[in-house]
C-alpha positions in Angstrom: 35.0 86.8 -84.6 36.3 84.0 -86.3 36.4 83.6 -90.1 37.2 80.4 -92.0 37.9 81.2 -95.7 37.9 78.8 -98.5 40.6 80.4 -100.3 40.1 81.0 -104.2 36.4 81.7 -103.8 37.1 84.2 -100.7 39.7 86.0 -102.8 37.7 86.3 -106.1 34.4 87.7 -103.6 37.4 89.5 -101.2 38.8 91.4 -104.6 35.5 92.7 -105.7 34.6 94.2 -102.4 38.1 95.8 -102.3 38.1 97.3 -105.7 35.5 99.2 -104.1 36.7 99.8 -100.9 39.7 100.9 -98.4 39.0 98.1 -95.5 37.0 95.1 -94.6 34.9 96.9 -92.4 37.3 97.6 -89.4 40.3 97.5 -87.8 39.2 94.2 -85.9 38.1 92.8 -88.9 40.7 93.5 -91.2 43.2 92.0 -89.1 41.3 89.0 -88.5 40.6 88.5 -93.0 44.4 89.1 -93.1 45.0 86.6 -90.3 42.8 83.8 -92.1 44.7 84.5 -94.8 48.1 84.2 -93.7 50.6 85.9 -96.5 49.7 88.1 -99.1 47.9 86.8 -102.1 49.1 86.3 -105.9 48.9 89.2 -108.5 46.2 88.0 -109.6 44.2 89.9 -106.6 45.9 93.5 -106.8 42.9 95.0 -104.5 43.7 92.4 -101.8 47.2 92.6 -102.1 47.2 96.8 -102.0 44.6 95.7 -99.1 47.0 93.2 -97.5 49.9 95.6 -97.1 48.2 98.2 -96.1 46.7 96.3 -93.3 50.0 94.5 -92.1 51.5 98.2 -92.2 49.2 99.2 -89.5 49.3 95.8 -87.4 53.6 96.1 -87.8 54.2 98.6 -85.0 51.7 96.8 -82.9 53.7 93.5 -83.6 56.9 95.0 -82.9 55.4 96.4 -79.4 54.3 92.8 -78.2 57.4 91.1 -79.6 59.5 94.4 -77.3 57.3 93.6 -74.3 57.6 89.4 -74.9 60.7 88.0 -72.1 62.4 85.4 -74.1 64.3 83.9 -71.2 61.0 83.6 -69.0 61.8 85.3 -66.1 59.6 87.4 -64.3 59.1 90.9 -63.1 57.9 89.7 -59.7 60.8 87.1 -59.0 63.4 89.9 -60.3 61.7 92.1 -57.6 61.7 89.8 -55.2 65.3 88.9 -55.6 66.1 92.5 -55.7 64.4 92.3 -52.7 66.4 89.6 -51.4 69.8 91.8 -52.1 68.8 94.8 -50.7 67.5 93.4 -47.4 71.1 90.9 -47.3 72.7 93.9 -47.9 71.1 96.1 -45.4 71.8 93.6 -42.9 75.6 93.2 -43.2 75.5 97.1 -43.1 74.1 97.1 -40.1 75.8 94.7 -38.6 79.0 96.3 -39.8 77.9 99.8 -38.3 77.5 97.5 -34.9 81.0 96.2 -34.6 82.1 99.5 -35.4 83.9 100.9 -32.2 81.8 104.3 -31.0 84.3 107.5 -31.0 85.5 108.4 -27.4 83.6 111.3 -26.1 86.4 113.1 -24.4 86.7 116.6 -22.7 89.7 119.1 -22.4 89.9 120.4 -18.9 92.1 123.5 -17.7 92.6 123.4 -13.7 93.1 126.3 -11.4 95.7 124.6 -8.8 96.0 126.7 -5.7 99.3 126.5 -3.5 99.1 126.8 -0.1 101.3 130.2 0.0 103.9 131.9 -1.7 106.4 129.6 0.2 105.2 126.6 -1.8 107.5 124.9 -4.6 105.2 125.2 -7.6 107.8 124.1 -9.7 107.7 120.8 -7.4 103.4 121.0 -7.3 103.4 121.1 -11.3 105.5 117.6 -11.3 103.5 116.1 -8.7 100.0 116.9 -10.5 101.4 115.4 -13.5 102.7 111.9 -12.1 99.5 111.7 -11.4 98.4 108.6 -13.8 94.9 107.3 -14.5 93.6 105.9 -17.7 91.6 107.9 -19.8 93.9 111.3 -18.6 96.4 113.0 -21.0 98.5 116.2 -19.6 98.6 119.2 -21.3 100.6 122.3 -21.7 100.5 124.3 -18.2 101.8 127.7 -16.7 102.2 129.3 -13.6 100.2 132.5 -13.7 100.5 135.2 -10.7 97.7 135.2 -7.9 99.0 138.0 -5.9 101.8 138.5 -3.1 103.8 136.3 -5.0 101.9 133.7 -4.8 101.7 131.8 -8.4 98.8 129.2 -9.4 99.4 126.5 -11.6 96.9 126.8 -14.6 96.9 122.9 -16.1 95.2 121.3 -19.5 94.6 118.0 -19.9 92.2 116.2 -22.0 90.1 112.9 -20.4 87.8 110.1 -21.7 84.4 110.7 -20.2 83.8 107.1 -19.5 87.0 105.9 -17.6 87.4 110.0 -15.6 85.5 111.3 -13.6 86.2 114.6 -12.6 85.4 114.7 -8.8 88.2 111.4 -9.2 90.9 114.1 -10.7 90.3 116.9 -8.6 90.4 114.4 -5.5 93.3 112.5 -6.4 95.0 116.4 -7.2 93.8 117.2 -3.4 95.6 114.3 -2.0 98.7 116.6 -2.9 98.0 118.1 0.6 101.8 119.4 1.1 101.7 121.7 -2.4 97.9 122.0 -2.9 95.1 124.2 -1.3 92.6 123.8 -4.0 91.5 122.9 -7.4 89.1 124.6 -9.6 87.9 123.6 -12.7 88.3 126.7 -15.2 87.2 125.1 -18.7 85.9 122.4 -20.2 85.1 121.5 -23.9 83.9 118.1 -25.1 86.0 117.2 -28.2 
């Protein structure tokens, strides 16, 4: 709706309508009368003027809503987004790539041996130093004890702890076999991954 208003006549024919009414005709209309005509009229029109602020009241809060919701600096909400997006997926990526150069834990095992002399006439004393010069990377001796099999013959119970990747166990036990002066046997009693 567009009005055009040739101001003194409008006002004298706009102040006689108002003295008998509250608004124009509606909201819609009101605003656009007040809009064509731009600031509040003279005393001289009390009806329009009553009619002016009370219309400007009501389009205020509206005002203040568009002016809350208007950017200023011209960005927009889709290129913020997008450079959020831009952050998070740079971000992600040195994360990951971070995460990737991180070294994995060792997956390592503690082991307790059963090591059988040959009879009670063996040195375990001398069989306990032998199974622990044994050296091979990955393999860290424990505590140990000689515990009593019978007829005096005395086992040597042995911990150690390996890395899973550079010990095999059949390597261990066969390497503790080689010992074929002190050793009978070897039994694995226990294992517990760390």
């Amino acid at each position: 709706m567009s009005v055009t208003l040739e101001l003194p006549l409008a006002l004298h024919i706009l102040e006689g309508y108002l003295a008998e009414n509250k608004y124009v005709e509606s909201a819609a209309a009101d605003a656009a009368v007040a809009k064509a005509l731009g600031s509040a009229p003279s005393a001289e029109f009390p009806a329009v003027g009553k009619w002016f602020a009370e219309v400007n009241k009501d389009a205020a809060p509206a005002a203040a809503e568009d002016e809350d919701d208007m950017d200023l600096f011209g960005s927009d909400d889709e290129e913020v987004d997008e450079e959020a997006e831009k952050i998070k997926a740079q971000r992600l990526a040195e994360y990951q790539a971070k995460k990737a150069a991180k070294p994995k834990p060792l997956a390592k095992t503690t082991v307790t041996l059963d090591v059988k002399p040959w009879d009670d006439e063996t040195d375990v004393d001398e069989m306990t130093k032998a199974v622990r010069d044994i050296k091979m990377d990955g393999l860290l001796w424990g505590g140990f004890q000689h515990v009593p099999v019978g007829y005096g013959i005395k086992k040597l119970q042995i911990n150690c702890v390996v890395e899973d990747d550079k010990v095999a166990m059949d390597d261990l036990t066969d390497a503790i076999c080689e010992l074929e002066d002190y050793v009978q046997s070897v039994d694995v009693a226990a294992m517990q991954k760390i």
